[in-house]
N, C-alpha and C positions, 0 to 999 in steps of 0.2 A: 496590487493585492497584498493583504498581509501574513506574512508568511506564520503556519499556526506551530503554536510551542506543542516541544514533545508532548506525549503525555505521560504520566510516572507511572509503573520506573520504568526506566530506560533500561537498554543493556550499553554495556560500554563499547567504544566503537571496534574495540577487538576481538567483541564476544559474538557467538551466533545467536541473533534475539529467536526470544519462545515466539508462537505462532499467533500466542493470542497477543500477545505485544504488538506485532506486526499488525494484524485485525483491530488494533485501539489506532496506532497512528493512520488506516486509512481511514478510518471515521474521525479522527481528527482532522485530516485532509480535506475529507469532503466538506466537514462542519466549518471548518474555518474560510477554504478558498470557494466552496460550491454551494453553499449555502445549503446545504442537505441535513435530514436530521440527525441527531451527533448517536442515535442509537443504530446503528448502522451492524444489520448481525453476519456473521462469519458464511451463512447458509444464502444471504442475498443476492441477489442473480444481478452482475453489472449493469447488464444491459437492461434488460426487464423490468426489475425490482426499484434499481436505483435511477434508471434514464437516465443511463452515464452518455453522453455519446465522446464523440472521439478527440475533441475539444476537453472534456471531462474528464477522458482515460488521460489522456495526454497531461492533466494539472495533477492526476494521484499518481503517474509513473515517474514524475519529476519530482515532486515530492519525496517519491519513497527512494529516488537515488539520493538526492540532498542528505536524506533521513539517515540512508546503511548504506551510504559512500556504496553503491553499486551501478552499474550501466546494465539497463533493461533494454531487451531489442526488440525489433519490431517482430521477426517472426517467434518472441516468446509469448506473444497474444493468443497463437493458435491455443484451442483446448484449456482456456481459462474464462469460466462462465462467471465464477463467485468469486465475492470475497475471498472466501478459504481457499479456494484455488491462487487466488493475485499473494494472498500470503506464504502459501508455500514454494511459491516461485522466487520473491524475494527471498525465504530462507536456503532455498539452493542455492541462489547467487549469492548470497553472503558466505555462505560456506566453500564455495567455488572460487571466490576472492581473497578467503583465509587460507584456504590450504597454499 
């Protein structure tokens, strides 16, 4: 599979990326490795919305650690329905990994 280019801008690997950054590279993710459409909004429900299943969480979880050099775990799926929920979870872990 090919792996899909950032999207711009980026924040730099030491920085804590904004939220909506984070919400461009999972629609990049999806758009590139899942064939989904590239307008993918902050409010869309994983499962529901996107019929992501667990083959598909599994290709944006690996992505988004590749992405912000982080390690996601399995019990941080609890209580993450949305997009904006999977990007505020990476922004904690970035910041969790900086400090």
């Amino acid at each position: 599979m090919p792996t899909p280019s950032p999207t711009a801008p980026v924040s730099s690997p030491l920085s804590v990326p904004d939220p909506d950054e984070v919400v461009r590279e999972i629609a990049a993710i999806a758009a590139a490795e899942l064939e989904l459409p590239a307008a993918v909004t902050p409010d869309a429900r994983l499962l529901e919305d996107l019929a992501l299943d667990s083959l598909g969480l599994t290709v944006i979880a690996v992505g988004l650690e590749n992405r912000f050099r982080i390690r996601l775990r399995e019990e941080d799926a609890e209580g993450i329905r949305t997009v904006r929920d999977l990007a505020a979870l990476v922004v904690r872990r970035v910041e969790e990994q900086r400090a």
